[in-house]
N, C-alpha and C positions, 0 to 999 in steps of 0.2 A: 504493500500500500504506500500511497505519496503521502508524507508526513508533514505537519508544521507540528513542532516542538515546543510548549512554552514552560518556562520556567526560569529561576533568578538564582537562587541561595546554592551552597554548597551542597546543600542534599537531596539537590535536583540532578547533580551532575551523574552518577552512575547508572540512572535513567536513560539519560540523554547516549551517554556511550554503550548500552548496552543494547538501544535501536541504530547508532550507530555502526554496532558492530553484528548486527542480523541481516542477512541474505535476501531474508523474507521482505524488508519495507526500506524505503529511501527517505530519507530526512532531507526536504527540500531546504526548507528554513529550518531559525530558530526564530523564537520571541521572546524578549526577558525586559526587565524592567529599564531604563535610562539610567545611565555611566552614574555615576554618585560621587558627592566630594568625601572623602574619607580620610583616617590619618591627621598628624598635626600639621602636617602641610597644605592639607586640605586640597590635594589633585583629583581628578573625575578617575575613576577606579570602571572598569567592566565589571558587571556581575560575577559569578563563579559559570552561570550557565553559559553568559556572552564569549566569555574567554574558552571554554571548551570548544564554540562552534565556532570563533574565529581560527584554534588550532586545526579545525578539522578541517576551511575551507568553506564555510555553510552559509550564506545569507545570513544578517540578526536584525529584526525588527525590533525598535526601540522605541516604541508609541508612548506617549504619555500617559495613554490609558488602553483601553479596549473598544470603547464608546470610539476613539478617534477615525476621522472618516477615511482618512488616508491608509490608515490600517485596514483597516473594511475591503477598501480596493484593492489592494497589496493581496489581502489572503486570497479575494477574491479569484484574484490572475493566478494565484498557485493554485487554486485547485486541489488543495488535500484532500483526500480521502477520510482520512481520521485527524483531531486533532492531541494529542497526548500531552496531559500536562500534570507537573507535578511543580507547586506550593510557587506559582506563576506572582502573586499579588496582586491581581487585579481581578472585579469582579465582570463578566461576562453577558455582555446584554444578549439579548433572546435575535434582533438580526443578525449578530456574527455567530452564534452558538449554532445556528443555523447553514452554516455556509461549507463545511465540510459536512461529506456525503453519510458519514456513522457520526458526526457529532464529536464533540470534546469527551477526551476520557482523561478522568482526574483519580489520580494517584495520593489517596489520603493515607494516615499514618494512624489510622485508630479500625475498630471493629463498628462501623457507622451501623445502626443510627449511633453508637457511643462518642463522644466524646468531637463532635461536629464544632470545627470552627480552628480558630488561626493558631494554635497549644495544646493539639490531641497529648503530643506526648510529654509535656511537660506537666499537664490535670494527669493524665493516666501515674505516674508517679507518685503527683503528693496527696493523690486520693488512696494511694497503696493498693493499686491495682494488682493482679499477680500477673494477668494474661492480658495481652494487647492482640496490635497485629495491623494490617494493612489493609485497603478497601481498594479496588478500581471500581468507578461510577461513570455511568453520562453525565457531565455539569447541564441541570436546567439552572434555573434562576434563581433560587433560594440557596440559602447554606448550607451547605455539601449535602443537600434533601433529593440529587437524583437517584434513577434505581441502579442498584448495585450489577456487577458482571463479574466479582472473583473478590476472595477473601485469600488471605493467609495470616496464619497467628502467631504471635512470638510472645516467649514468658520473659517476664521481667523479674531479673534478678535481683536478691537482695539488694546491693550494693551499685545497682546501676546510675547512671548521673543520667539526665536527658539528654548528653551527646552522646552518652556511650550506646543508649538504644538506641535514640537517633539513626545513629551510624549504622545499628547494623540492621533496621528498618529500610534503613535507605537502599541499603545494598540486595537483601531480599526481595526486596520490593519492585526494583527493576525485573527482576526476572517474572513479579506478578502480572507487571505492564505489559511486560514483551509476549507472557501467554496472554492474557487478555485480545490485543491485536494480533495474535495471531489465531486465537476463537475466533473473532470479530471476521476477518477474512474468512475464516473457513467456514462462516454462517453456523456455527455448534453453540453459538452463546444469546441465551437471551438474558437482557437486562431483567431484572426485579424490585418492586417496588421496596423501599425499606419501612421495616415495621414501624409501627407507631407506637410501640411499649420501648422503654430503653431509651429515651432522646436522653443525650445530655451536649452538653457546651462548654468550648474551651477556648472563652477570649483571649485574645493577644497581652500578653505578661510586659508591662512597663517595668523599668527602674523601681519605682517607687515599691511595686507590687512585692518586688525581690527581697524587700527589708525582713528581718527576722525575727520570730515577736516570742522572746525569750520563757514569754507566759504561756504560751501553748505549752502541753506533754514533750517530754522530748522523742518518741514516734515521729510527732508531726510535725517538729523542730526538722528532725531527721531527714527527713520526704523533702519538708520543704527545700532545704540548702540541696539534695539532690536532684529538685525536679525545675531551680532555675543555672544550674552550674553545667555547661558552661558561661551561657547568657541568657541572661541579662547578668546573674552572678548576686550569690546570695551578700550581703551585705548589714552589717550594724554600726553604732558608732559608742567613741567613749571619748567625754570630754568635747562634743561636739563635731568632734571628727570623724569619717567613714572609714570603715576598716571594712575590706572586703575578703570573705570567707571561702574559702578552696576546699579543700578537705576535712572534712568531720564528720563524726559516726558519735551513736548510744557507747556511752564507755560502761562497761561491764564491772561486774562488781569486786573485782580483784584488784583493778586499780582506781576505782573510788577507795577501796581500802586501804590500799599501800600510801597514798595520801595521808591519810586519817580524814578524809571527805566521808559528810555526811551524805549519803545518797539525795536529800532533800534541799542540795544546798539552791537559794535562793535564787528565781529567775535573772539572768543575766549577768549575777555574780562570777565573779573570776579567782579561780584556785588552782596553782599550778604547783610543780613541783619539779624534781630530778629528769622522771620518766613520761608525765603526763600535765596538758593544760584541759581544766575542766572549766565548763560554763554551764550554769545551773538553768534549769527549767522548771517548768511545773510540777514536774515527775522527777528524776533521775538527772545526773548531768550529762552534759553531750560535752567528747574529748575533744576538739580544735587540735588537726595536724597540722593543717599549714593554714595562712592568712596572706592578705595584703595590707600592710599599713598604711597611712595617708601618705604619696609621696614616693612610695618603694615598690619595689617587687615583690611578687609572691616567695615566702618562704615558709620554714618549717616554724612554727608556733613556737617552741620550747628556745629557737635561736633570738626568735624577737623577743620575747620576756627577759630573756640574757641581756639585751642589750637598750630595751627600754626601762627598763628599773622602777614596774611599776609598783605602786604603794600597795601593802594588802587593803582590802575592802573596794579595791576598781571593779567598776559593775563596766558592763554593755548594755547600752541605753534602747 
């Protein structure tokens, strides 16, 4: 099949190369978002998608939206067959949704109707999901509400951060797309309506959203720092300052012990030691590996308290 491709981020890219690298369909285009200022120099950067299909040789349309008319005309003259897209950013009016011969097929990162919208898999985390997994759909008009064409699942491990499933969603996941459009051609696949028990939603995670609220359990302390790390990146402050947090887990009751930490010590409170830096919660305390302080790079928790000389009784605000 003749393909236009849309997509932006880095975990569009294995998508995109893996219809690249099939016999069966041609990637006429691509489509990804417009070049962006990035960095402290502030230069216009390609997307992650843009840069793969100008490696490849491929057309990129960089519309400012999808509504845009020129775009319209543009897919128009290609003539795609199917459209495949994976976490594109832009939403899709019903004239262009129309304009390839199967329609737009979208590559979502959750088990739809679950977890529908711009942070399947960062909700699927701090909700402590066990199982996830990927969706192919028709895009109609609503939020990821077309009817489905292919599932696959993947269990979420304990310890997984949202890039690290991410990652390997991404890369599974390609291969969901690539059977998808290859059903799709061989007319074996019909779409399905998605039920109507099970909707849930997963808005787009700000900064702000990222902050850490020491008063939760630390479970949910737990989830949280892994389901916005690596971005947006969990974050708290002391002394008015932002300290942003990397690595942290439930610390287990042999080294709350070896402390002489009370399992209850007080939300946000800080107690560190030889072996271990603890921050208190509602429940239990959560050990802090590594951090970024204001100003520095990420390092090891136990090297920054060596070298900031905090007073005992420092809380995280």
């Amino acid at each position: 099949m003749r393909l236009v491709f849309a997509g932006t981020p880095e975990v569009a890219v294995p998508s995109l190369r893996a219809l690249l690298d099939s016999d069966a369909h041609e990637v006429v285009a691509v489509v990804s978002r417009p070049d962006a200022r990035t960095g402290r120099g502030r230069s216009l950067s390609r997307s992650p998608v843009a840069a793969a299909a100008d490696a490849a040789g491929i057309e990129v349309l960089t519309p400012p939206g999808a509504r845009d008319p020129e775009f319209g005309e543009r897919l128009r003259e290609l003539a795609p067959d199917a459209a495949p897209v994976v976490a594109y950013g832009h939403l899709v009016p019903r004239p262009v949704l129309d304009i390839p011969t199967h329609g737009w097929i979208n590559l979502h990162f959750s088990l739809l109707p679950a977890w529908r919208g711009a942070a399947p898999v960062n909700a699927a985390i701090a909700a402590g999901d066990e199982v996830t997994g990927a969706t192919t759909f028709r895009l109609d008009e609503g939020m990821d509400t077309g009817p489905v064409l292919g599932t696959m699942t993947e269990t979420i491990r304990p310890r997984d951060t949202a890039g690290e499933l991410l990652g390997r969603l991404a890369d599974a996941g390609s291969g969901l797309l690539l059977a998808t459009l290859d059903g799709i051609e061989a007319g074996r696949l019909r779409a399905e309506p998605q039920p109507q028990d099970g909707v849930s939603y997963a808005g787009k995670i700000t900064v702000a959203d990222a902050r850490v609220r020491w008063t939760d359990p630390a479970i949910a302390v737990d989830r949280h720092i892994r389901s916005v790390t690596p971005a947006p990146g969990a974050w708290t402050t002391m002394g008015g300052e932002r300290v942003k947090i990397g690595v942290a887990r439930p610390a287990d009751q042999s080294e709350i012990e070896a402390m002489g930490s009370e399992s209850s010590l007080a939300p946000g409170r800080i107690r560190w030691g030889k072996r271990a830096f603890l921050v208190g919660t509602a429940s239990a305390p959560i050990l802090i590996e590594k951090l970024q302080p204001p100003g520095k790079k990420m390092m090891e928790a136990l090297d920054w308290v060596r070298g900031a000389r905090l007073e005992a009784g420092t809380v995280f605000e």
